[in-house]
N, C-alpha and C positions, 0 to 999 in steps of 0.2 A: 897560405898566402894572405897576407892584408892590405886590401888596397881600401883607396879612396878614390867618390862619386861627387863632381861637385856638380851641381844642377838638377838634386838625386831625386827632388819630387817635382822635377819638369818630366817632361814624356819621355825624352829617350831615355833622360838618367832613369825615372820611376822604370822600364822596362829592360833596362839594361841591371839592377837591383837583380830583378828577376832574373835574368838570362847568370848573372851572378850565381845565385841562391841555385839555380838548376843544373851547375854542375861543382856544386858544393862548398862553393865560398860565399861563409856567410859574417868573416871578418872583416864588415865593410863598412866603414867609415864616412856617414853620409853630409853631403855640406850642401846647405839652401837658404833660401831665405822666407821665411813662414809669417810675413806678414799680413800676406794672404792666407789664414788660418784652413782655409780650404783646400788647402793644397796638400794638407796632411795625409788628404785621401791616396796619393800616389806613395807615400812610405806605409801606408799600413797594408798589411800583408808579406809585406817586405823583412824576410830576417838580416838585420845589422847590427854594429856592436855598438858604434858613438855616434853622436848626431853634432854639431855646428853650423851656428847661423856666418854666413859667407863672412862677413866684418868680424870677425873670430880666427878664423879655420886664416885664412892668409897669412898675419901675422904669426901665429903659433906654430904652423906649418913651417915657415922661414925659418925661427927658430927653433927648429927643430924638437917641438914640445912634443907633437905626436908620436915616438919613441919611432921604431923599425915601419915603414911604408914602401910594399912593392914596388907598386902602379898609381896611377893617378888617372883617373876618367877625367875629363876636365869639360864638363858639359854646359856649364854656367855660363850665362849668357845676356843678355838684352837680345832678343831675338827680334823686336818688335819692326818691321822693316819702316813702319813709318813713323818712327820716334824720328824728332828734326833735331833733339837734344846733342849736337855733335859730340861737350864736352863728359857729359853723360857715359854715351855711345862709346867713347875712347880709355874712361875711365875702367866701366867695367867687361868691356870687351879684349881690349887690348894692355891696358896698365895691369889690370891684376892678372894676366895670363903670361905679359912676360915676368913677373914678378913671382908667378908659381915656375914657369920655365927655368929662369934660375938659380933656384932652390931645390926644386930636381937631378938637374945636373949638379948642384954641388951636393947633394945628398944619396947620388946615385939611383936618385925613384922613376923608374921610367914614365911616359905622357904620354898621353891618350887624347887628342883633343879637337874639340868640334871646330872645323870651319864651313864655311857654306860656299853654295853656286853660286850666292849673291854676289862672289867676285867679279864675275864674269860679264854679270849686268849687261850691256847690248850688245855682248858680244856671239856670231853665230856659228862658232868653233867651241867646245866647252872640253879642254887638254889643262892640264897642269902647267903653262909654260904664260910668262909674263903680255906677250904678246897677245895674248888670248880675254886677259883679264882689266878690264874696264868696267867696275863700280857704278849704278847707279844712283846708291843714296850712302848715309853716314853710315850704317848698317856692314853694307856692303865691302864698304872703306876699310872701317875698323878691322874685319876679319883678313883680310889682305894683308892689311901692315901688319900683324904678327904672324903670318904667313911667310913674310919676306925678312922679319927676322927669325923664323924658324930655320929658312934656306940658310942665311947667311953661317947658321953656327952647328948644320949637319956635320960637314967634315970634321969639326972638331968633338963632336957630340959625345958623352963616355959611357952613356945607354938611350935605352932606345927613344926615340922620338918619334911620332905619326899623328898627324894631321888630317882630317875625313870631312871634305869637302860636301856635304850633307847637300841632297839635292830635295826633291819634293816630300817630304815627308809625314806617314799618314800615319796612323794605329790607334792603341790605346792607348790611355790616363794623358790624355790634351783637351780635356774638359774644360779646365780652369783659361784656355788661351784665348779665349773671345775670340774676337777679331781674327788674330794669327793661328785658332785651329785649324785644319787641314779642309779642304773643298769636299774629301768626304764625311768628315764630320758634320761640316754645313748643311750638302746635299741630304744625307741622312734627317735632321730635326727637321729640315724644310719640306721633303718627304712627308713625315709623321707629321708636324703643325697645320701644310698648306696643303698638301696632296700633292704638290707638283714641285721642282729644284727648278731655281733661274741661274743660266749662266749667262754671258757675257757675248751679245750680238756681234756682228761683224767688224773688224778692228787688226788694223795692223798686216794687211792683206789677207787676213785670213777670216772664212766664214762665222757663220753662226757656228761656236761652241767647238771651234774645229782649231783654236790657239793649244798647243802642245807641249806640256810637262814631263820630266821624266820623274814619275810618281814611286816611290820608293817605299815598300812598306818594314814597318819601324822593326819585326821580327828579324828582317832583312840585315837592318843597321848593328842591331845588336849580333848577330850572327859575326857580320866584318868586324866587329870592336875585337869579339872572342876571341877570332881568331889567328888575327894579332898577338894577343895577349899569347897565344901559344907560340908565337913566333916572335921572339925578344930580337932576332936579330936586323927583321922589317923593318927601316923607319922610311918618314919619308913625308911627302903630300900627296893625296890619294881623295880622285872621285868617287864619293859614293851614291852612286843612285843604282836604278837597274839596265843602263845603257838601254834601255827604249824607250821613245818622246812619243805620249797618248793625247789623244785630244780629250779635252773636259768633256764633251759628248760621254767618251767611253769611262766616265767614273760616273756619269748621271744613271746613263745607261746598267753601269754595275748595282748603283745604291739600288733604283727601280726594281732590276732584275733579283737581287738578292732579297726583298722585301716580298716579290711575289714569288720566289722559291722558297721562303720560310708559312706562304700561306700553299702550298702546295696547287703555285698556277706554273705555267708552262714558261719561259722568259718571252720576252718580246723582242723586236728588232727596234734600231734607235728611230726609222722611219712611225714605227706604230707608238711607240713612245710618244713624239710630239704630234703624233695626230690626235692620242688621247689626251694632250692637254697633260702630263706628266715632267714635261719640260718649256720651260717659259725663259725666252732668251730677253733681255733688255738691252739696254743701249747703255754702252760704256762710259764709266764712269768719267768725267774730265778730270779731277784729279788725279786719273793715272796715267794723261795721255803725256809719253814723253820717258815714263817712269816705268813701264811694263814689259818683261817678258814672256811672247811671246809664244819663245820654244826653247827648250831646254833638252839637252840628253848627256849626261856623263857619258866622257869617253874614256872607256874603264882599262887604254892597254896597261897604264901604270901599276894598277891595283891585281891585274892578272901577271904583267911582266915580273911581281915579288912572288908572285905561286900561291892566290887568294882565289880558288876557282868557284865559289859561292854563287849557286845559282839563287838569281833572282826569282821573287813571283812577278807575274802582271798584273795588271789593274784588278780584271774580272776575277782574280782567285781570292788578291789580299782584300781587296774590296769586300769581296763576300765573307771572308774571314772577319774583318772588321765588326761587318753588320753583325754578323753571328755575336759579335762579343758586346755590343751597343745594347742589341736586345736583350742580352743574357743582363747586362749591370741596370737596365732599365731606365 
């Protein structure tokens, strides 16, 4: 099987590479953009066969230069949620996705490809259905509107199509995302630099540290992509997170806990936590008032109703798994 990874040294692509390579396709066709020279850290270790930078791999792809292509991962992205860039945002979220859309259908390559929660934006239902879906920023936008031309051209589709509504997501090789790496990766170096993780005081009627993500860890994600891939006849829009909404508390509490279970201490409860000064809540930011959610939980009957029974982890296991793999690359 040969497919192709576009986004291959961002995090899910870099770990979806691997999930690739582990059950033995290693004809894989990676596309990125390596401007950021440091990002090469998420394709090595990685067996693939050809490599292209994203302003390549579109054009060449259309024209059908890459000879026979399964599958297409389609994981390239602008992720950045607060890029204000609209025309940016539209360019290469949605122009060059329906522009890979179809080229696949007329080449018969099936698609694989990320969209996020960020649809849903303030909305306190998180289903697959338009009424649900309210955008908070360009970001958010973008994924939607090829979202609603993916709906539009299922019925007619002539292989597979699946859309993965990408909810919190945490793991490894998200080094390079600054800003946009995950709250456990934060909480982790702020751990190790400060001694203590700050999260986000009271806000939104909800306590100190007690605002609710549905936190998804990335083994997770790639496990659903695979899955798929085994099931050509699934297509569709599909939530992926682990349908349970955690409070940031309980991934502070995880990073803590996991750090003092690697020095062989006992965990702690979240009360003895910020009594030792271990968590340090601030006051919320004004730039996000207006712009934040909350609380989040995919509601997964979509992705269960295709016969996807993949059990998720929760916070406290991936979390520790994380850590385990932080301390291990150092």
């Amino acid at each position: 099987m040969r497919v192709v990874v576009t986004g291959a040294a961002g995090m899910i692509g870099a770990n979806l590479l691997r999930g690739l390579n582990a059950i033995g396709i290693d004809d894989i066709v990676a596309v990125d953009d390596l401007s950021d020279g440091q990002k090469f850290a998420n394709l090595a270790g990685a067996s693939i066969s050809d490599y292209f930078d994203r302003r390549d791999f579109y054009p060449r792809f259309e024209r059908g230069e890459l000879g026979r292509v399964d599958a297409v991962f389609h994981e390239g992205a602008c992720s950045d949620t607060m890029e204000h860039d609209g025309r940016l945002m539209l360019d290469l979220n949605y122009r060059c996705s329906k522009t890979l859309l179809d080229a696949c259908q007329a080449r018969n390559v099936r698609l694989l490809y990320a969209s996020s929660a960020a649809v849903y934006g303030g909305a306190s239902t998180f289903r697959e259905e338009p009424a649900f879906e309210r955008p908070l920023n360009v970001y958010g936008y973008s994924k939607l509107l090829f979202d609603n031309v993916v709906r539009r051209m299922l019925a007619t589709a002539t292989v597979q199509v699946a859309g993965f509504r990408y909810f919190n997501v945490y793991g490894p090789h998200e080094q390079h995302k600054g800003r946009m790496a995950s709250v456990a990766f934060h909480h982790f170096n702020q751990l190790r630099s400060e001694g203590r993780v700050k999260l986000f005081g009271p806000y939104g009627g909800y306590g100190a540290g007690e605002q609710a993500r549905d936190f998804v860890y990335v083994d997770d994600v790639v496990a659903v992509n695979l899955w798929f891939l085994d099931h050509p006849e699934a297509s569709g829009i599909f939530n992926l997170g682990s349908g349970r909404a955690q409070p940031f508390n309980d991934v502070a509490a995880a990073v803590v806990n996991a750090e003092r279970a690697a020095r062989g201490e006992a965990p702690m409860s979240l009360a003895g936590i910020v009594a030792a000064g271990q968590i340090e809540y601030i006051d919320f930011p004004a730039a996000l008032v207006g712009k934040y959610q909350c609380f989040t939980e995919a509601d997964l009957g979509a992705l269960r109703g295709v016969g996807c029974g993949h059990a998720f982890a929760d916070v406290a296991s991936g979390v520790g798994r994380y850590a385990a793999a932080l301390r291990a690359s150092g």
